[in-house]
Structures are given as C-alpha cells and as structure tokens.
C-alpha positions as semicolon CSV with decimal commas, in nm:
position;residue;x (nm);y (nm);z (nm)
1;X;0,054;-2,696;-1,012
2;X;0,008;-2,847;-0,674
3;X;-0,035;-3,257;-0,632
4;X;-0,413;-3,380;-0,593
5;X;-0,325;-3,587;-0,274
6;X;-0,399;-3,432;0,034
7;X;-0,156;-3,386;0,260
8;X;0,147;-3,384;0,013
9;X;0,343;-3,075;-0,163
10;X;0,387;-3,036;-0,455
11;X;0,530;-2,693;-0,700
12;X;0,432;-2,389;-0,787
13;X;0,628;-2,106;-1,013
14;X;0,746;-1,786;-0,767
15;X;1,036;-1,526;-0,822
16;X;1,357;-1,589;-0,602
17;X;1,628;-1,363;-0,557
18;X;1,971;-1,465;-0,558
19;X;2,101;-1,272;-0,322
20;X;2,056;-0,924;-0,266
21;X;2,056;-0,578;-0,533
22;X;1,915;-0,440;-0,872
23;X;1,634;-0,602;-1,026
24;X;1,844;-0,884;-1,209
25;X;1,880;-1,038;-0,907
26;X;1,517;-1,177;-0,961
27;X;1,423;-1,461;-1,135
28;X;1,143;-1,746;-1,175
29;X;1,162;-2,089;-1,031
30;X;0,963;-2,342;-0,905
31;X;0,975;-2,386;-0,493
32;X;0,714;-2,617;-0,331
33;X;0,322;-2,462;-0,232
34;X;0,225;-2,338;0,046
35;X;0,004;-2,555;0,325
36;X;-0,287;-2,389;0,490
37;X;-0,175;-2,405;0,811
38;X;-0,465;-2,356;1,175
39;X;-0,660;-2,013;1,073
40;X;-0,542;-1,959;0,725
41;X;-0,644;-1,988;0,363
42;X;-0,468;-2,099;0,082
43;X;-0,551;-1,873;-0,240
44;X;-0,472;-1,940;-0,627
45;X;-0,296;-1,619;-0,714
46;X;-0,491;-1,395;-0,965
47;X;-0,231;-1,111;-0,969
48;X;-0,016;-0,961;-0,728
49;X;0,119;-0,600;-0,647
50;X;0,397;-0,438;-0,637
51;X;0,468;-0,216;-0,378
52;X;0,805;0,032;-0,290
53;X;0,864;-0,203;0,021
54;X;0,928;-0,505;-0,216
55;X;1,265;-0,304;-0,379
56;X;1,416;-0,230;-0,021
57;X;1,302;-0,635;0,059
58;X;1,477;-0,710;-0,286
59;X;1,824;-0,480;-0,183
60;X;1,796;-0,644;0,158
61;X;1,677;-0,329;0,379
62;X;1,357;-0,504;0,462
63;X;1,337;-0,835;0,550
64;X;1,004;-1,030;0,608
65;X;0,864;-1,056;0,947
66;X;0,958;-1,386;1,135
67;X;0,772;-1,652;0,986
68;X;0,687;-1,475;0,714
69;X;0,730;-1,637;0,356
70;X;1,101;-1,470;0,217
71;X;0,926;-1,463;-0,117
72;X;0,824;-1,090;-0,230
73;X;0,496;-0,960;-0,191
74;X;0,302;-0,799;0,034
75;X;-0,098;-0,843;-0,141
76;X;-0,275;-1,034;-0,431
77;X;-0,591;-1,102;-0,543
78;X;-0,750;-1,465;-0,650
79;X;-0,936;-1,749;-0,497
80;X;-0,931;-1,985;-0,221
81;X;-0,836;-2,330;-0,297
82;X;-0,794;-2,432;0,062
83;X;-0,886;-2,368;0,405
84;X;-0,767;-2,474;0,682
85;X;-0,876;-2,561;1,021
86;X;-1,083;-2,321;1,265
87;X;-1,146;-2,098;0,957
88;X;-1,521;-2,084;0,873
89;X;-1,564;-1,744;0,704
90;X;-1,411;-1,864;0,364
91;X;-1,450;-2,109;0,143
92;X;-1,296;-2,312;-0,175
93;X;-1,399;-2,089;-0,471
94;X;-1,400;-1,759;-0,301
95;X;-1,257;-1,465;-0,520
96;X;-1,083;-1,234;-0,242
97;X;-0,797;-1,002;-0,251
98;X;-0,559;-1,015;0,073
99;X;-0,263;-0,824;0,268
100;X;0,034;-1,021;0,299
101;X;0,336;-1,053;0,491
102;X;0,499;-1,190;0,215
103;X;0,472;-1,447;-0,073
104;X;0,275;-1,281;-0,305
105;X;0,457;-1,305;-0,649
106;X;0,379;-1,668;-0,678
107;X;0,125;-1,904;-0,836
108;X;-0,041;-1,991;-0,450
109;X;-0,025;-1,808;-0,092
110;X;-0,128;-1,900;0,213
111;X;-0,266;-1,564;0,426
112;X;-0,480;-1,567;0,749
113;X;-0,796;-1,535;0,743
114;X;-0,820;-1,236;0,887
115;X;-0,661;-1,064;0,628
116;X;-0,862;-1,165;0,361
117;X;-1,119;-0,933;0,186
118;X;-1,402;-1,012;-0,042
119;X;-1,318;-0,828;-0,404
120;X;-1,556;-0,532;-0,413
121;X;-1,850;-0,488;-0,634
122;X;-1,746;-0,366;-1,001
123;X;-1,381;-0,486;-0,963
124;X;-1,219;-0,776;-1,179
125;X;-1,021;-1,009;-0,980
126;X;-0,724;-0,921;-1,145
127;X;-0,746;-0,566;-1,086
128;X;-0,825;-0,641;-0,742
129;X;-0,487;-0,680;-0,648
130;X;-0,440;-0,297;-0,668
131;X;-0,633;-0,281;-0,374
132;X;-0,507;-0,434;-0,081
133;X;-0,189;-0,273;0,025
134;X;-0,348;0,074;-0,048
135;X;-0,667;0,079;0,120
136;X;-0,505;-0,084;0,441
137;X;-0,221;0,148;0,439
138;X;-0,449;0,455;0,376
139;X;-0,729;0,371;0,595
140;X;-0,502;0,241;0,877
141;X;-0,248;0,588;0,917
142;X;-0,508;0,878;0,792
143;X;-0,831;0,768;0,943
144;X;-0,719;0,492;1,215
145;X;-0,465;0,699;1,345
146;X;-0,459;1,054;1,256
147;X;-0,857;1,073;1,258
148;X;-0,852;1,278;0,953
149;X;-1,248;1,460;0,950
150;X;-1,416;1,591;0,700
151;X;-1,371;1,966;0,631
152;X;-1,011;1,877;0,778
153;X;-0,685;1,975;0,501
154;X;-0,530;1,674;0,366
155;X;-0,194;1,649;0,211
156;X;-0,040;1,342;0,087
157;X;0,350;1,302;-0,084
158;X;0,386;1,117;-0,423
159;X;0,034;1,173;-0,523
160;X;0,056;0,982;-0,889
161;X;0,193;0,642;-0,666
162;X;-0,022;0,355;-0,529
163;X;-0,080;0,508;-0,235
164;X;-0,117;0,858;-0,311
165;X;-0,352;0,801;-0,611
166;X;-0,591;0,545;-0,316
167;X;-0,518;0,843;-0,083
168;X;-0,658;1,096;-0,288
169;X;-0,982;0,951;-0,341
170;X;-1,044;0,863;-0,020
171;X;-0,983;1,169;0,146
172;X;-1,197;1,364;-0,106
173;X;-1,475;1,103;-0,082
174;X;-1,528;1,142;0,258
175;X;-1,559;1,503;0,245
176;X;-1,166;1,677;0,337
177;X;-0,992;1,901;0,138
178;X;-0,666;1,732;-0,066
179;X;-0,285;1,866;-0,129
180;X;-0,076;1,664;-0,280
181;X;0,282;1,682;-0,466
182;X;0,385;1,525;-0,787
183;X;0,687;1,566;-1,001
184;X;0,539;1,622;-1,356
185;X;0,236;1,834;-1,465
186;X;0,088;1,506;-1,611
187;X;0,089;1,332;-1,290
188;X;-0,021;1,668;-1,122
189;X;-0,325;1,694;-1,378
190;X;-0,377;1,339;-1,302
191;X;-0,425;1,355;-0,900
192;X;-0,659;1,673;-0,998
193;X;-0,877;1,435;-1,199
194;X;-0,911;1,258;-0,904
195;X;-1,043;1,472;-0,643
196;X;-0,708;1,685;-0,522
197;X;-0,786;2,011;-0,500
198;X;-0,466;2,158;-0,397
199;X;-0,125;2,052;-0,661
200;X;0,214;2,106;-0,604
201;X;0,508;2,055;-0,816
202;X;0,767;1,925;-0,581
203;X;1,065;1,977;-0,827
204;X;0,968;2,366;-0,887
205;X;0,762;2,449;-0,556
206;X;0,821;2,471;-0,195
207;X;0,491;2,289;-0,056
208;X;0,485;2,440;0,257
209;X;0,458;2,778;0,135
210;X;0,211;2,656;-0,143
211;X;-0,070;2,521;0,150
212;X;0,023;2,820;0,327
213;X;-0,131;3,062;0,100
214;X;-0,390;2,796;-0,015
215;X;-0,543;2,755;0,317
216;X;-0,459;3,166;0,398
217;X;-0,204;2,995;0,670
218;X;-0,430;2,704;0,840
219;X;-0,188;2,423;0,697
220;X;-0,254;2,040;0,690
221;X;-0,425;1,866;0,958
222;X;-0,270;1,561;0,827
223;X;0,042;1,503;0,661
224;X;0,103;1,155;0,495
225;X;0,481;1,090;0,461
226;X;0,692;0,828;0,296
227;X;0,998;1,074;0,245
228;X;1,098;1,038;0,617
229;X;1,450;1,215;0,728
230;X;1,439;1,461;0,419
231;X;1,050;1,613;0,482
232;X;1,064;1,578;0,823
233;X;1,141;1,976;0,934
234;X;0,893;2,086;0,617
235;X;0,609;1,860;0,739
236;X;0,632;1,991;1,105
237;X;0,656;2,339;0,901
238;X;0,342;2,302;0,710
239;X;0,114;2,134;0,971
240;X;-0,172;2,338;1,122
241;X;-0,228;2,350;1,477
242;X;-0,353;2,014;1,657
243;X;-0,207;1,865;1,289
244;X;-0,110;1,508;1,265
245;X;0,202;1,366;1,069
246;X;0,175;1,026;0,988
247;X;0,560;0,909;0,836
248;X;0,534;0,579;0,672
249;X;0,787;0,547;0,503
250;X;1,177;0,631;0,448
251;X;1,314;0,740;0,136
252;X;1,462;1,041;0,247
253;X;1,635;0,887;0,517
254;X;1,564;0,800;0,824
255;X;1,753;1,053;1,061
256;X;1,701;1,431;1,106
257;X;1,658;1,699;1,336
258;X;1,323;1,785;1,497
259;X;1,243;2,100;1,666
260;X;1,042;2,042;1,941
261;X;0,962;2,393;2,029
262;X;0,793;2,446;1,726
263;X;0,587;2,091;1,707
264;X;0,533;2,196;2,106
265;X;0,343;2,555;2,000
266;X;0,150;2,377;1,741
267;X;0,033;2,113;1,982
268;X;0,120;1,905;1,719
269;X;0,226;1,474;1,662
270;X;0,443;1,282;1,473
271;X;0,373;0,945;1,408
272;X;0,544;0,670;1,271
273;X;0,420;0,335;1,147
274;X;0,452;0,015;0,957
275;X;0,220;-0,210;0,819
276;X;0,387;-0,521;0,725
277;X;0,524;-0,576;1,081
278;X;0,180;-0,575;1,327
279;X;0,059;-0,903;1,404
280;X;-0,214;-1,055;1,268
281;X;-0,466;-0,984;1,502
282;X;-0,413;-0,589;1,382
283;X;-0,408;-0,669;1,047
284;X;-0,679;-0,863;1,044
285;X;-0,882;-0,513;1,218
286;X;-0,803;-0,321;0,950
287;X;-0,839;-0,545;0,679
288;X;-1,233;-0,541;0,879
289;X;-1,237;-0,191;0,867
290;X;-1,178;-0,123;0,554
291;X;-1,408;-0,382;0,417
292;X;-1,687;-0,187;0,648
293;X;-1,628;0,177;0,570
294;X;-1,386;0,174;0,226
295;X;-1,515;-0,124;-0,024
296;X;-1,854;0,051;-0,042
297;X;-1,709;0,348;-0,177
298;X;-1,519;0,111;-0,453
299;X;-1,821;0,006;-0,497
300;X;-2,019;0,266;-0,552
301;X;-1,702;0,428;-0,758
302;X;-1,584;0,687;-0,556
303;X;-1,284;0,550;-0,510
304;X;-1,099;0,293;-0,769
305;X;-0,817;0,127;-0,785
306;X;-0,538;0,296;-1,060
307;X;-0,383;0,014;-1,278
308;X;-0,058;0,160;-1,481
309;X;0,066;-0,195;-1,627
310;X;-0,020;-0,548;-1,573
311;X;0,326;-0,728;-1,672
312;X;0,354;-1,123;-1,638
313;X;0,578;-1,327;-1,323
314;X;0,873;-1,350;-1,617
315;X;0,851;-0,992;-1,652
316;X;0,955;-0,948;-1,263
317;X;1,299;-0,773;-1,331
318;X;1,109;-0,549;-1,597
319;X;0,827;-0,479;-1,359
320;X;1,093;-0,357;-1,089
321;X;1,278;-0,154;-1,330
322;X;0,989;0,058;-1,372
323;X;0,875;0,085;-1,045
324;X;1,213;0,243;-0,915
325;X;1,199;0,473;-1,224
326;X;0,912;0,646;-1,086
327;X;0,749;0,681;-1,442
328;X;0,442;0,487;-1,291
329;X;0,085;0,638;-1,194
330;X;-0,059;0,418;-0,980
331;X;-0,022;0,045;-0,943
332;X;0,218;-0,258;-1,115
333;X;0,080;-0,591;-1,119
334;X;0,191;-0,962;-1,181
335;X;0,028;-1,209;-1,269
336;X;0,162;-1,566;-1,286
C-alpha cells in the first residue's frame, strides 16, 4: 500500500535476499515504493516472471545493472498507477506488461516508458506476465540479429522452457522450419504440439547428427544457445553454411575452445548477447518491435504465452525450487 499524499513514500511487500545462495535465502518484506522518476511509469504489479537470470542474480553471478532496482525481476504485467514527467504515451489505468531491469517481484515497479507494452488481445493481465522477457529475448537475438527467414532451419536449446516454448511458436509462425531439444519425451511431445517439427532428446541423442540427417546435411541457419562453453564446438558443428549462432546464455560455462577454421569454411558467426544490460533506448526498440510484428500473432493465437504454475510472492523460495529443478514447461509466475 503506498500513502495517498503526493510526493511521499510509503510500503509495498517485495522479496529480499539475505545475502547470497539457495532459494531460502529469499524472503518477503516490506521496503518503501518506487517514485516515477522523468520518462517512467509506475505500474501496480499484476504478476511477475520468473526467469533463469533471477537464480544466478539470487547466487550473486548477476547483479543488476547500475541503477537498477537490486530487487529480482526482470518483467511483470499490471497497470499504471503513475506517470511521470515527459511521458505522454501512458496513462493511470493502463493494463501493460513490461521488461525490467529489475524489481519485478514486488507489489509496484517503476519501468521506462519505453519498455512498456500494451497486453495483447485475448491475454489476461495476469498471464501477461509470461510475455515480456520471452518475446523480447526471442524477437531481439533470432530475428533482430540473426535475421532468421522463412524457409530458413531453426533450432532452439531447452525447448519445454520460457524461452524455447515462445521460440518455437514464433519461428514456426512466421514460416521456418523448428529443431529443438528437450530432456523428456513429454516435454518433446509438448514442443511438437507447438509447431517444432524436428525433436531431439538431448539425454539419448547427439543433435548435431540428428539435424544432419533431418535436413540431408543443410544444418541450422540459426542456433539459439543458453548452454554457452559446453555447446559451443556442437553448435559451430551443426550450423549450415552462412548459419548464425546466437549464445545467450551460460549454463555450460562460459569458456571453450573454438575452431576457427571450421566456423571460417562455413562463413559462419557467433554471437553473443544480453538483454538485461542495453540501455534503455535499445530496450525500449525492441519492446517497439515486438509490439509491431509479435503481439499480433498473440493475438491472433499463433503464438501464446505457456503458463506452468502461478504460485503467490510467499511462495518465492517454492517458486525457485522448481525452476532450478527443471520440471517446468514454460513459465513461473508471482503474483503479490
């Protein structure tokens, strides 16, 4: 609850860590809310989601940007209860979703404008929150930057997560062909459902000889990464010629050999980016972009957002648990 005088602070409920670790280092207290500062909004949180970043923030392997709140969370959904000055775009009552450089698992947020997105036709602001993170993530490193085309092979790691699941859809809705790995048959069945046509089972088959004979030895055109270090060699491996590998994250490390000779022969790339880190001004061009080209395909309902569990802000250390047992498909929420 904030105070009803302008200009003063009051509280709001958001998880804290004490320090840095496991899950139980999370907890709920209240800290004071956020001010909309020149250029930003101030929303009433809906829900928020949870994304792999937030357990390397919570072990203390990924700090928030400077300036950034320190509390966890990197997008929500929910609506504007102030704006602040030189914004005109938004106003109190809005129902938006947003990307965040933090603060998310918290009653109230303050965001710049820029990165806030209307919620898309046919989604409940709640569910909303799934969205965020995802589409700017996806839209930003396989169409932004690796120019994935239609007709073009796709393959994405972790196909059952937030971002694989987002990834999938998108890349069959706009007309490529999709590989993806997964770890169970469920989760495998489960990407199929959603337009991969190409499965592999990561734990049983070597995926660069699997889109090898699939695409009788083209490849991927695009590789989306978040293994880093321990994929790197086996991406290069399975990329076609002219193919793009877009590494965004590190989970397999972040330091490994790579054979330049081969990437050389393939005419091929290697990218690596980050989301969380760009400054607002690129945020806030994605977060435009995607409301342009991928919103009307939500929409429409080519492409939805994939809700495993919506858990409450007390639930936080429960919520956590599960999302670095990997048993998810799809998105975790909060909601305060």
């Amino acid at each position: 609850m904030t105070s009803d005088s302008p200009g003063s602070v009051g509280a709001m409920r958001a998880v804290v860590a004490q320090g840095t670790g496991g899950p139980e280092v999370l907890s709920v207290a209240e800290v004071p809310d956020p001010q909309a500062g020149p250029g930003e909004v101030v929303v009433e949180v809906a829900a928020a989601g949870l994304n792999r970043a937030d357990l390397l923030q919570r072990m203390g392997f990924y700090p928030p940007p400077p300036g950034a709140s320190d509390i966890i969370g990197m997008e929500c959904s929910g609506t504007v209860v102030e704006v602040g000055e030189g914004v005109s775009q938004w106003s109190v009552g809005d129902e938006v979703c947003c990307l965040l450089a933090g603060g998310g698992y918290a009653e109230r947020v303050a965001v710049p404008a820029g990165q806030v997105m209307p919620v898309p036709d046919g989604v409940d602001l709640v569910t909303a929150a799934a969205l965020p993170e995802v589409a700017a993530t996806v839209w930003s490193n396989v169409f932004m930057v690796a120019g994935l085309r239609p007709d073009e092979t796709f393959l994405v790691h972790g196909g059952a997560g937030g971002i694989g699941t987002f990834a999938i859809q998108l890349a069959h809705a706009l007309g490529a062909r999709v590989a993806t790995t997964g770890g169970t048959a469920e989760k495998l069945e489960f990407c199929r459902s959603l337009g991969a046509d190409i499965t592999i089972d990561y734990h049983e088959q070597d995926f660069v000889e699997v889109l090898r004979e699939a695409t009788d030895g083209h490849g991927a055109d695009v590789v989306l990464d978040n293994m880093g270090a321990k994929y790197l060699a086996r991406n290069v491996d399975a990329l076609a010629t002219e193919g793009r590998l877009v590494v965004i994250g590190m989970q397999g490390g972040t330091r490994a050999e790579l054979d330049l000779a081969k990437l050389l022969t393939k005419r091929g790339a290697v990218i690596a980016t980050s989301l969380r880190a760009r400054p607002v001004e690129g945020k806030s061009a994605i977060c435009a972009g995607v409301v342009e080209h991928v919103w009307p395909l939500v929409a429409e309902g080519r492409v939805r957002p994939i809700v495993h569990e919506v858990l409450g802000l007390d639930d936080v250390v429960a919520a956590h648990e599960l999302m670095g047992s990997g048993a998810h498909t799809g998105k975790i929420l909060l909601t305060p």
